[in-house]
mmCIF file of the N, C-alpha and C atoms, coordinates in Angstrom:
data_MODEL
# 
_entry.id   MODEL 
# 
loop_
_atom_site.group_PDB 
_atom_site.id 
_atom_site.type_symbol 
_atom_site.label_atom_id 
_atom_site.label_alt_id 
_atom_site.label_comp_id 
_atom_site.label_asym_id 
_atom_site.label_entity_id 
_atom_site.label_seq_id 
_atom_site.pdbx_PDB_ins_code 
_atom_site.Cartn_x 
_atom_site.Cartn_y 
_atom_site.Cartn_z 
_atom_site.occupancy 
_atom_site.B_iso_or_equiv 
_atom_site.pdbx_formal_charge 
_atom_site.auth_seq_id 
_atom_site.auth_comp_id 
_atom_site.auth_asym_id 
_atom_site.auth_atom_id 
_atom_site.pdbx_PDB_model_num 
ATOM 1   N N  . UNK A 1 1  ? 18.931  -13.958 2.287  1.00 0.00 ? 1  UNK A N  1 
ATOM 2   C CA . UNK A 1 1  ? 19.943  -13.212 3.007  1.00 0.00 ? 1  UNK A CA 1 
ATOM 3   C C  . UNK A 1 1  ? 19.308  -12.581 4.245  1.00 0.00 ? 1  UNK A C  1 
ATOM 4   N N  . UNK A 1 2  ? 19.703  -12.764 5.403  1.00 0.00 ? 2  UNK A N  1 
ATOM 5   C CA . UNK A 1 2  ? 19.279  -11.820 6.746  1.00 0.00 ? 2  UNK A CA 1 
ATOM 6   C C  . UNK A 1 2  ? 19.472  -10.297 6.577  1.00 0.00 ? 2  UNK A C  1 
ATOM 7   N N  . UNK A 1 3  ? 19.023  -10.037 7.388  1.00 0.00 ? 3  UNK A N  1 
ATOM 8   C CA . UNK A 1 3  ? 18.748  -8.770  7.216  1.00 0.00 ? 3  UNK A CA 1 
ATOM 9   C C  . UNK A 1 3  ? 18.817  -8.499  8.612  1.00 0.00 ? 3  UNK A C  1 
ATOM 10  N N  . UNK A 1 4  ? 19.783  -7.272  9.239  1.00 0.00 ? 4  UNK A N  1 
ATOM 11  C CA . UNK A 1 4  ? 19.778  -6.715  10.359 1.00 0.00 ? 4  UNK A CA 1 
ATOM 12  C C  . UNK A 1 4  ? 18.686  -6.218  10.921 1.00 0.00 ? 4  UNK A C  1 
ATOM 13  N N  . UNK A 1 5  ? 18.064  -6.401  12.067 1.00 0.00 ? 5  UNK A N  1 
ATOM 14  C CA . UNK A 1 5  ? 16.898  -6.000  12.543 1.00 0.00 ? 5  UNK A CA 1 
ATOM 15  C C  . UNK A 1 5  ? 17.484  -4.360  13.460 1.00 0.00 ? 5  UNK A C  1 
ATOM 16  N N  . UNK A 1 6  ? 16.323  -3.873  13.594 1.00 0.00 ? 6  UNK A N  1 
ATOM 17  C CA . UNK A 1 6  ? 16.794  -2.427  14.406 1.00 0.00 ? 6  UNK A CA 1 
ATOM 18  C C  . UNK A 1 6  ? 16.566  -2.628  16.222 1.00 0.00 ? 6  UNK A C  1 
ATOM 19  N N  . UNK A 1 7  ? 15.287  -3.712  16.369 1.00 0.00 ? 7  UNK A N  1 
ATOM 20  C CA . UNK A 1 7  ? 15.604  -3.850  17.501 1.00 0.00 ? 7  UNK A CA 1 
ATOM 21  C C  . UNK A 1 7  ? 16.126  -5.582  18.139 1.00 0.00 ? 7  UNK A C  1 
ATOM 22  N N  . UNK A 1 8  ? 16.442  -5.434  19.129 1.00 0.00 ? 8  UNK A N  1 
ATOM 23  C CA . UNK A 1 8  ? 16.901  -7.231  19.425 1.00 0.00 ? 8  UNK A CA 1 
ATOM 24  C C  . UNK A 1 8  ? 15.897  -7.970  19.493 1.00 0.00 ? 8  UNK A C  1 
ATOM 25  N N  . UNK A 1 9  ? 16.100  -9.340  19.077 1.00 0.00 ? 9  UNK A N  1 
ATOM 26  C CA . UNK A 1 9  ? 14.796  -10.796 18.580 1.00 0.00 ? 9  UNK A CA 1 
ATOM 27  C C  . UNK A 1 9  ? 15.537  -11.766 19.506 1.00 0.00 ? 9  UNK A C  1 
ATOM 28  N N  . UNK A 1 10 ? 14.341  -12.399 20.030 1.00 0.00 ? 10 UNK A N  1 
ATOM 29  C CA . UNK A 1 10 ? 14.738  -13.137 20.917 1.00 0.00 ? 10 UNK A CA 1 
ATOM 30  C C  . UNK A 1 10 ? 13.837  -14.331 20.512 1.00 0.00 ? 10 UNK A C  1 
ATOM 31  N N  . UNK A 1 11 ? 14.090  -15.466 20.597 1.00 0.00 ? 11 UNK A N  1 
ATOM 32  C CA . UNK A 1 11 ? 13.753  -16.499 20.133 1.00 0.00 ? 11 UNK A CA 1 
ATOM 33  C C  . UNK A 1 11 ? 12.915  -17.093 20.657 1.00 0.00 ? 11 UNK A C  1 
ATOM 34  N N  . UNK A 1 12 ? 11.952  -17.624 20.401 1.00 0.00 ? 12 UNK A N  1 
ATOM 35  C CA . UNK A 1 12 ? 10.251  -18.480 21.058 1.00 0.00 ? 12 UNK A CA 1 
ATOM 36  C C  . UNK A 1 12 ? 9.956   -19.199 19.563 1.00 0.00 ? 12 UNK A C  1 
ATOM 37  N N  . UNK A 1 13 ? 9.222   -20.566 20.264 1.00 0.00 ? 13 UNK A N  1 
ATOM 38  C CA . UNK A 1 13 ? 8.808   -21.478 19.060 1.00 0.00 ? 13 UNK A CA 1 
ATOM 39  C C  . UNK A 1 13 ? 6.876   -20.872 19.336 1.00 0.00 ? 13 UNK A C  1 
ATOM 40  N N  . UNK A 1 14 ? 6.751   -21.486 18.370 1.00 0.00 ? 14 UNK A N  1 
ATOM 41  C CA . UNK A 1 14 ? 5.371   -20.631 17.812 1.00 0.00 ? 14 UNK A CA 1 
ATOM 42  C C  . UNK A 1 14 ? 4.261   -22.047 16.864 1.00 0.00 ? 14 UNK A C  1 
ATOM 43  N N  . UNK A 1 15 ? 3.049   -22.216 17.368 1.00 0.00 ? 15 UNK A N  1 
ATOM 44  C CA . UNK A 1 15 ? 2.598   -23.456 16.977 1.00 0.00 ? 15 UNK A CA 1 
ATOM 45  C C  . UNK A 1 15 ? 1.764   -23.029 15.816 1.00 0.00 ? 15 UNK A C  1 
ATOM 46  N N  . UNK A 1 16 ? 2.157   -23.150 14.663 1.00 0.00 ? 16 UNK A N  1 
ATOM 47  C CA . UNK A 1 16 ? 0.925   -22.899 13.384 1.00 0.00 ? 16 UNK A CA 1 
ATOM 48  C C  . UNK A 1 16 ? 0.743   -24.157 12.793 1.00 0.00 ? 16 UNK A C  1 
ATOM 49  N N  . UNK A 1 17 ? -0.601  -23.797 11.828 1.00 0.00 ? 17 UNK A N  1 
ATOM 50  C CA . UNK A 1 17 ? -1.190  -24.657 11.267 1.00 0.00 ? 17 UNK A CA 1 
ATOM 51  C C  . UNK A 1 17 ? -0.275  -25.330 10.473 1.00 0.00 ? 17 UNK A C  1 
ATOM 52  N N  . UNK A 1 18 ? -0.170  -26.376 10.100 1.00 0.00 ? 18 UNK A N  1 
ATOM 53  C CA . UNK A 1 18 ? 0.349   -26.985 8.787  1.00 0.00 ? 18 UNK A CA 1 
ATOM 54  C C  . UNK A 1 18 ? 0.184   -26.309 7.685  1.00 0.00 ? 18 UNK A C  1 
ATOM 55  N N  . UNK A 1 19 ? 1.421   -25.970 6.739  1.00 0.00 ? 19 UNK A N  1 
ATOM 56  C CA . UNK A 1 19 ? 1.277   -25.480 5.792  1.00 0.00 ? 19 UNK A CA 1 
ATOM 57  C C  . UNK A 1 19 ? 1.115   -23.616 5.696  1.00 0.00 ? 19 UNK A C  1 
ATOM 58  N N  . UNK A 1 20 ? 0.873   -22.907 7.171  1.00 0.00 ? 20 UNK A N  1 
ATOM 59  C CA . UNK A 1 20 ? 1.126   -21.654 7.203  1.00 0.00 ? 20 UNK A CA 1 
ATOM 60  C C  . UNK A 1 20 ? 2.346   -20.987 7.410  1.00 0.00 ? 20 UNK A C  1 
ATOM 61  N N  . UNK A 1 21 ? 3.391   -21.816 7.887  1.00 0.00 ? 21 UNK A N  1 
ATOM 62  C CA . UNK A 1 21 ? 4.726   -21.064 7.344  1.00 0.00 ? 21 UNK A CA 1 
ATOM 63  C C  . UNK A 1 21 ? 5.422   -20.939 5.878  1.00 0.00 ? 21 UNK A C  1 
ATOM 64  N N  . UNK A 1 22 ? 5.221   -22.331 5.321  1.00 0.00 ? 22 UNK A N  1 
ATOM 65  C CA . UNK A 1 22 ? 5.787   -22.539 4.226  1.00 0.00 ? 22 UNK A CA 1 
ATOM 66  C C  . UNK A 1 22 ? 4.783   -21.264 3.184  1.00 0.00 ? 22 UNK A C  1 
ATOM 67  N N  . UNK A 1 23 ? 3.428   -21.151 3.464  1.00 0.00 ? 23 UNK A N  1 
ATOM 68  C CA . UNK A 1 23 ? 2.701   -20.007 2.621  1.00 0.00 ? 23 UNK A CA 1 
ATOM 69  C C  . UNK A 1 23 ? 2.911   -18.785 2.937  1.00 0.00 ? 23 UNK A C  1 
ATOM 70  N N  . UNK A 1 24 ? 3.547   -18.650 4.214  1.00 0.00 ? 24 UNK A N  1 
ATOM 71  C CA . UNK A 1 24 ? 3.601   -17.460 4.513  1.00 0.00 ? 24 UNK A CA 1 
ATOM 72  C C  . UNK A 1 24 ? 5.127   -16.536 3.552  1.00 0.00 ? 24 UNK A C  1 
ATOM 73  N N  . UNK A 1 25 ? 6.050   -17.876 3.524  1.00 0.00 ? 25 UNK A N  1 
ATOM 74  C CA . UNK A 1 25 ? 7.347   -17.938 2.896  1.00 0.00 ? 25 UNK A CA 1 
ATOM 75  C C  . UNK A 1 25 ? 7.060   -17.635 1.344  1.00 0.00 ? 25 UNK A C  1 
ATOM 76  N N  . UNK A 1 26 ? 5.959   -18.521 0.764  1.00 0.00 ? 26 UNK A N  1 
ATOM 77  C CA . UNK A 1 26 ? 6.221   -18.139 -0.655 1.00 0.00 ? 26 UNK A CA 1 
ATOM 78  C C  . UNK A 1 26 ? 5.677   -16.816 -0.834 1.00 0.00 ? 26 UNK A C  1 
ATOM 79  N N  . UNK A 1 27 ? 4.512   -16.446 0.130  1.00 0.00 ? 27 UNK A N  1 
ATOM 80  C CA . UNK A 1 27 ? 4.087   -15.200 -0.214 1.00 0.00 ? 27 UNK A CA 1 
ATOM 81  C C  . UNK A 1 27 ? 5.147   -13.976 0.087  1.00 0.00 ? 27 UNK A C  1 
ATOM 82  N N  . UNK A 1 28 ? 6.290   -14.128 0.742  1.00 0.00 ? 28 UNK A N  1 
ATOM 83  C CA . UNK A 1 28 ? 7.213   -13.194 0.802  1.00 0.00 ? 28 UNK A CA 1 
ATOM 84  C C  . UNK A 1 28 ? 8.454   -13.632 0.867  1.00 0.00 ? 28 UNK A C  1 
ATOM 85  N N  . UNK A 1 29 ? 8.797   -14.258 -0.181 1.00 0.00 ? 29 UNK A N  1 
ATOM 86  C CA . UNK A 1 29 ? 10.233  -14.358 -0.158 1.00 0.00 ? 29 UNK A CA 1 
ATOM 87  C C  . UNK A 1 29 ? 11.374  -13.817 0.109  1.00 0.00 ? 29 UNK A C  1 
ATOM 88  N N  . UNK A 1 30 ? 10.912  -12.640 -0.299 1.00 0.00 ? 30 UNK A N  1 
ATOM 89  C CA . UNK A 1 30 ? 12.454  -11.524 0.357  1.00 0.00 ? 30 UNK A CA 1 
ATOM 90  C C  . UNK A 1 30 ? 12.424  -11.246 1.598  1.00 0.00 ? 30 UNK A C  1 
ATOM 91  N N  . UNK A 1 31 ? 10.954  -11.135 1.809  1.00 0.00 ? 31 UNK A N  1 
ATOM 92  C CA . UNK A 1 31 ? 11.149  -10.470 3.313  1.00 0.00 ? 31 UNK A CA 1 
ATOM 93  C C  . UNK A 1 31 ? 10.881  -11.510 4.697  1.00 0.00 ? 31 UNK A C  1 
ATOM 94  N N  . UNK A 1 32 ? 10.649  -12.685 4.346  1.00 0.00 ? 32 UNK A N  1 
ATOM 95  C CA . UNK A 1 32 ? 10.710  -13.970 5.130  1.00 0.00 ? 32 UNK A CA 1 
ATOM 96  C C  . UNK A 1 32 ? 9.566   -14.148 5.774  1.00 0.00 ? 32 UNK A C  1 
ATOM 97  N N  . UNK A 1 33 ? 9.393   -15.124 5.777  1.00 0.00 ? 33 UNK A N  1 
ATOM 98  C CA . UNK A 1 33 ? 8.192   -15.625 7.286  1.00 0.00 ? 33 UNK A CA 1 
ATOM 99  C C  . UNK A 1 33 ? 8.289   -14.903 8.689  1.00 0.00 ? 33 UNK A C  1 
ATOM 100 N N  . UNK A 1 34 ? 9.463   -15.298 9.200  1.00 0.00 ? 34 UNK A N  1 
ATOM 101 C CA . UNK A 1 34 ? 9.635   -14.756 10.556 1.00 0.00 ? 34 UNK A CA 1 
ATOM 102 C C  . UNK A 1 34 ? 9.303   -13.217 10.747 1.00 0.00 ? 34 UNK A C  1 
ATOM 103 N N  . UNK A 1 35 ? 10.020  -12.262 9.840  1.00 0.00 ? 35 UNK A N  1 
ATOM 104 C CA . UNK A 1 35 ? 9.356   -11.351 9.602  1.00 0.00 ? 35 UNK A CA 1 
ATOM 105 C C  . UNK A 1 35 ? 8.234   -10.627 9.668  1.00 0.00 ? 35 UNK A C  1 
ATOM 106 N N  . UNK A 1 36 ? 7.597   -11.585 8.962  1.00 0.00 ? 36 UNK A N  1 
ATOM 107 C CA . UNK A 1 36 ? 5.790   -10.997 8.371  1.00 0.00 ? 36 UNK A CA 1 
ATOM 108 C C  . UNK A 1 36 ? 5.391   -11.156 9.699  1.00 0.00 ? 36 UNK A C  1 
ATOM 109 N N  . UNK A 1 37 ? 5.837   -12.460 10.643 1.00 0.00 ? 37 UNK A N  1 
ATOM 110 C CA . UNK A 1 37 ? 4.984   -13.006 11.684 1.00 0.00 ? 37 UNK A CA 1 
ATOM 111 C C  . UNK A 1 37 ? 5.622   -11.632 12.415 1.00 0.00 ? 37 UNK A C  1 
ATOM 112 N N  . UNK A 1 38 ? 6.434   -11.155 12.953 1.00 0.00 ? 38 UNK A N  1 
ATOM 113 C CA . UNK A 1 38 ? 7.131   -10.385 13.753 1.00 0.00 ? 38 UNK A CA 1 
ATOM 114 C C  . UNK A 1 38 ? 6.377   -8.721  13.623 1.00 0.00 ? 38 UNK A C  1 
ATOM 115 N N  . UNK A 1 39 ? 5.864   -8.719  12.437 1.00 0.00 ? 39 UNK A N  1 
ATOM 116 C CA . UNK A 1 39 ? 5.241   -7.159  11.637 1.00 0.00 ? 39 UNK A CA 1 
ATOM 117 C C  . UNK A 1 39 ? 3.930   -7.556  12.042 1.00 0.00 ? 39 UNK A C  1 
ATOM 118 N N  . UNK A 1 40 ? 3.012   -8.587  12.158 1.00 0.00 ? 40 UNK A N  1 
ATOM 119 C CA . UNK A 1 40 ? 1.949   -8.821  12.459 1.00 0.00 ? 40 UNK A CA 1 
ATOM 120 C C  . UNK A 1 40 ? 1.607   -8.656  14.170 1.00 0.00 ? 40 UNK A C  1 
ATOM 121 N N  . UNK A 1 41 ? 2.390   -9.152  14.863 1.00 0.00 ? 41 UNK A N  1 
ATOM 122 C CA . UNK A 1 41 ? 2.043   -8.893  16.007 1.00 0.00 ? 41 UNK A CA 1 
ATOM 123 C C  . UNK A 1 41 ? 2.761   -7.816  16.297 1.00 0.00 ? 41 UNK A C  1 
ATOM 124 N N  . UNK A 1 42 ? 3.144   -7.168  15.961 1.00 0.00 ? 42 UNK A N  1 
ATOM 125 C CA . UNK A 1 42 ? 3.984   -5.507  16.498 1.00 0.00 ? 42 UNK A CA 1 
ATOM 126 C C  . UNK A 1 42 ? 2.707   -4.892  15.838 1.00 0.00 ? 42 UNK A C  1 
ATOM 127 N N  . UNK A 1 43 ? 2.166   -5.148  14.822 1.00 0.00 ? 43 UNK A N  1 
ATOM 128 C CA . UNK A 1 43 ? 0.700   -4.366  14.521 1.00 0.00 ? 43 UNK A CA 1 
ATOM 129 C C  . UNK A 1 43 ? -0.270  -4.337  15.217 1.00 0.00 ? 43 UNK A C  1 
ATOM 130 N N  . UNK A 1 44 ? -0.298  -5.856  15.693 1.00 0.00 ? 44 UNK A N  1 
ATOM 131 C CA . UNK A 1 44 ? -1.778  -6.403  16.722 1.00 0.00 ? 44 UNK A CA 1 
ATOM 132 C C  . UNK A 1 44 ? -1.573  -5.271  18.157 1.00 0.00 ? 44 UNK A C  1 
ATOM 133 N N  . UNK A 1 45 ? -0.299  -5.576  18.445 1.00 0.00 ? 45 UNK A N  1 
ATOM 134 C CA . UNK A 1 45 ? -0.732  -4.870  19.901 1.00 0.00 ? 45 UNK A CA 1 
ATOM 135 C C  . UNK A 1 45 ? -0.291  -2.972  19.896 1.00 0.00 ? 45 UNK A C  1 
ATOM 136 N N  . UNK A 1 46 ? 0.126   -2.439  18.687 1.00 0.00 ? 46 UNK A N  1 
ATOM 137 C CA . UNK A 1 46 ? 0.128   -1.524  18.269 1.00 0.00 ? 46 UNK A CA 1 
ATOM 138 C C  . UNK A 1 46 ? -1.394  -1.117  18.169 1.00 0.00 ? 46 UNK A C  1 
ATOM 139 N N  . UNK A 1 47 ? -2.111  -1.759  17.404 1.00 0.00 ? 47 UNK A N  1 
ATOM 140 C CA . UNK A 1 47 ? -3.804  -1.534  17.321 1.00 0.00 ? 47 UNK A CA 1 
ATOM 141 C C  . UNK A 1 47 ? -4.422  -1.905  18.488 1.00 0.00 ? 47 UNK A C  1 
ATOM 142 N N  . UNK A 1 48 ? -4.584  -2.592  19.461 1.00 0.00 ? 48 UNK A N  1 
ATOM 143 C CA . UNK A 1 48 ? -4.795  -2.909  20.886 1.00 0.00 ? 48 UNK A CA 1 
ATOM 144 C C  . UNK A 1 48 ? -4.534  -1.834  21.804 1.00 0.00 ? 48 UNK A C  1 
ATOM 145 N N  . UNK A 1 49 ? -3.358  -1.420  21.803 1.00 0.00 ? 49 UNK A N  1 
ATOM 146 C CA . UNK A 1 49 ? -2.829  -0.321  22.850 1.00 0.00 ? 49 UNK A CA 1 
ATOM 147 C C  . UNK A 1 49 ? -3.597  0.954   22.151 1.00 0.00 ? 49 UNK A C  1 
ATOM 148 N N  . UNK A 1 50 ? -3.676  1.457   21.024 1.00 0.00 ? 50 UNK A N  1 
ATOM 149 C CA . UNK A 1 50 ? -4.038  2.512   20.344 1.00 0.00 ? 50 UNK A CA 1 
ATOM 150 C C  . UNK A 1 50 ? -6.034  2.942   20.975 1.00 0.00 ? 50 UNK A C  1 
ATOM 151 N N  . UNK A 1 51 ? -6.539  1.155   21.201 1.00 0.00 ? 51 UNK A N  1 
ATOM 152 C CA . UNK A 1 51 ? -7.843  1.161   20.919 1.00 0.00 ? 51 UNK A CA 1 
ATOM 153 C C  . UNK A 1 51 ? -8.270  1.414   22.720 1.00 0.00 ? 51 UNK A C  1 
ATOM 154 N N  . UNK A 1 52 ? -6.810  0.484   23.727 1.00 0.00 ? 52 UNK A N  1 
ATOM 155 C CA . UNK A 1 52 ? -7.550  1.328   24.796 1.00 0.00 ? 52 UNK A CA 1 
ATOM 156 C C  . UNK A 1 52 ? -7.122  2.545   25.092 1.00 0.00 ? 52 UNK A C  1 
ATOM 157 N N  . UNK A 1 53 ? -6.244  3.069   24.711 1.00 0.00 ? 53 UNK A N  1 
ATOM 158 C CA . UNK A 1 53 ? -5.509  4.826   24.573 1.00 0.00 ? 53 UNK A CA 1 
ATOM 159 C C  . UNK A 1 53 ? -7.422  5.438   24.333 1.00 0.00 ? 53 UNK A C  1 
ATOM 160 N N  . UNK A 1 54 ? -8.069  5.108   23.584 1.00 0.00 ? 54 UNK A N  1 
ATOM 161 C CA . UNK A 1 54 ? -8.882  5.881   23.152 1.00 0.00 ? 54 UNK A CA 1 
ATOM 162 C C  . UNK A 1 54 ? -10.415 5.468   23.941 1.00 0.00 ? 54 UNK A C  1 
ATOM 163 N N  . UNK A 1 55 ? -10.434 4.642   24.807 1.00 0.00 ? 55 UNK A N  1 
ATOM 164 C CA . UNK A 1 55 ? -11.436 4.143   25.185 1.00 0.00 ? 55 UNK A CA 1 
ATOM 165 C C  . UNK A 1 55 ? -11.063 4.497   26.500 1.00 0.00 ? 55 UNK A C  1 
ATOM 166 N N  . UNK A 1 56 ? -9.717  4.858   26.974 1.00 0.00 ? 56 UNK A N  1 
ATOM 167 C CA . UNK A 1 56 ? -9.826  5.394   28.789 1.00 0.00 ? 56 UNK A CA 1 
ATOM 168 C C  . UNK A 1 56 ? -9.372  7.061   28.420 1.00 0.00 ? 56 UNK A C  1 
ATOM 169 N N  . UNK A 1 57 ? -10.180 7.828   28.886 1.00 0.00 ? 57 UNK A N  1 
ATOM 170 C CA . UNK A 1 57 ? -9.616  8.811   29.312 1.00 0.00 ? 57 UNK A CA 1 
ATOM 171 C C  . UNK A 1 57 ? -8.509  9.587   30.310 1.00 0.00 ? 57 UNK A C  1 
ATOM 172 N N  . UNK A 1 58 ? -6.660  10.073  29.632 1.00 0.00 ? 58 UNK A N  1 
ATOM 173 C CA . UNK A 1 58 ? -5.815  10.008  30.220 1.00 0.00 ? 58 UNK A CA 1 
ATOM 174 C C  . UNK A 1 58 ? -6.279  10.771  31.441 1.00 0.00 ? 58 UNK A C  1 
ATOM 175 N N  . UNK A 1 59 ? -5.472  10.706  32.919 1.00 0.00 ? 59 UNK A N  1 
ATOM 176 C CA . UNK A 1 59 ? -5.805  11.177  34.648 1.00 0.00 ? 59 UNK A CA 1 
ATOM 177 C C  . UNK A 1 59 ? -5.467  12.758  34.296 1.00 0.00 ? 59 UNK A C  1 
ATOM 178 N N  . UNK A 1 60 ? -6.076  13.788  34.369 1.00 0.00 ? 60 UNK A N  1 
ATOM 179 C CA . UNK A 1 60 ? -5.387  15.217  34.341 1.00 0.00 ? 60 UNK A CA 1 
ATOM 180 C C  . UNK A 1 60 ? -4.185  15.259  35.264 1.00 0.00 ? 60 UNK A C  1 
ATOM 181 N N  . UNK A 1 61 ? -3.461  15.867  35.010 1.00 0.00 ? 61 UNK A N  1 
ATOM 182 C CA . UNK A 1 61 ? -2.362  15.863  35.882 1.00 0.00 ? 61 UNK A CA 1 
ATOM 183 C C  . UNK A 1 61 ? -2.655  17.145  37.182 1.00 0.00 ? 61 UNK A C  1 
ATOM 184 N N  . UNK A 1 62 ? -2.563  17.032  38.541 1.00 0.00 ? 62 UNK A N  1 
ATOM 185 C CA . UNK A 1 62 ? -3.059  18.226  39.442 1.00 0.00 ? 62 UNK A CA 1 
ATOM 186 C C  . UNK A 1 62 ? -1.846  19.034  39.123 1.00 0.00 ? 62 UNK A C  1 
ATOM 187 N N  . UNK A 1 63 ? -2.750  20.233  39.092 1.00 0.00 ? 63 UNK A N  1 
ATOM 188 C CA . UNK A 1 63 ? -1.643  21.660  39.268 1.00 0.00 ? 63 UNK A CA 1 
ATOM 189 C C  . UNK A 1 63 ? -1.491  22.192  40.514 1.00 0.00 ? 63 UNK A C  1 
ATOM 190 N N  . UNK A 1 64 ? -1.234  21.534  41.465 1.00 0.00 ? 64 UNK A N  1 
ATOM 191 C CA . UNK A 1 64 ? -1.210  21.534  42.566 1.00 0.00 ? 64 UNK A CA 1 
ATOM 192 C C  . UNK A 1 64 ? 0.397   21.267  43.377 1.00 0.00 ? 64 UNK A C  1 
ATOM 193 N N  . UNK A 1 65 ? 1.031   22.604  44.251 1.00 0.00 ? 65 UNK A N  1 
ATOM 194 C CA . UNK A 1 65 ? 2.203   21.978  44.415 1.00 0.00 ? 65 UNK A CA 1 
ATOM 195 C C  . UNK A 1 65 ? 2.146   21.510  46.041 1.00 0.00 ? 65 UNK A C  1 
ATOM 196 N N  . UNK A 1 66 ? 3.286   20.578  46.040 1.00 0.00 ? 66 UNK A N  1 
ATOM 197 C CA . UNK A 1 66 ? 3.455   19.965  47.292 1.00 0.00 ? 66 UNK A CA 1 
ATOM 198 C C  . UNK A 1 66 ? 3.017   20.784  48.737 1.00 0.00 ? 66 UNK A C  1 
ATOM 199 N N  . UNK A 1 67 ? 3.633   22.154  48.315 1.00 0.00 ? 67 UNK A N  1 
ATOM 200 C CA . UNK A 1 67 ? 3.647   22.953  50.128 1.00 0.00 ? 67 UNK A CA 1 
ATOM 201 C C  . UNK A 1 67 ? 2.319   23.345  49.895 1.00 0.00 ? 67 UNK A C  1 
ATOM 202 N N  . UNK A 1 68 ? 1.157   23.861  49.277 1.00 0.00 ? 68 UNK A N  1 
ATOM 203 C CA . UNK A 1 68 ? 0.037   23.783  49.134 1.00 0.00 ? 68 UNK A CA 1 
ATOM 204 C C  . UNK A 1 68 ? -0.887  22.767  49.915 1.00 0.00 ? 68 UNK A C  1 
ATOM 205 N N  . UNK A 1 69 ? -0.776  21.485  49.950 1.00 0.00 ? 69 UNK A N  1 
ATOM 206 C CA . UNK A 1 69 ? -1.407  20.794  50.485 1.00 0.00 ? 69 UNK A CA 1 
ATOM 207 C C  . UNK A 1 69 ? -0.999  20.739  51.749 1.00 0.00 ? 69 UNK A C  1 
ATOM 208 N N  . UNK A 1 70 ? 0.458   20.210  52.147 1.00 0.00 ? 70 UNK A N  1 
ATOM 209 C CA . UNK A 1 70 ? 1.044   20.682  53.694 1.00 0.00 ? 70 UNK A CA 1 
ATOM 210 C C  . UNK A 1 70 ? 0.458   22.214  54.652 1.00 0.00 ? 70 UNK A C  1 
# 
């Protein structure tokens, strides 16, 4: 049965190995292949973005107002 997603899916074909969808399927039947694949990369670049968040230091913001510099 589908299951309503919370945000919109837009469709792309995707090249896997032989035999990694159908395993990916038995290993989660309820919650589907497409799914797992969809939770996996919303993780990947969730952990990516997180890792350079922490490796650049954010710009201070100037406390400085406009007619100041004029």
């Amino acid at each position: 049965m589908k299951r309503k997603e919370d945000r919109p899916i837009s469709k792309h074909t995707l090249n896997l190995y032989a035999g990694q969808l159908d395993k990916l399927q038995e290993l989660h039947p309820r919650l589907g292949a497409a799914k797992v694949i969809r939770t996996l990369i919303e993780d990947h670049i969730r952990s990516v973005a997180e890792g350079a968040a922490q490796r650049f230091e954010p710009i201070p913001e100037a406390n400085v107002e406009l007619k100041e510099i004029l």
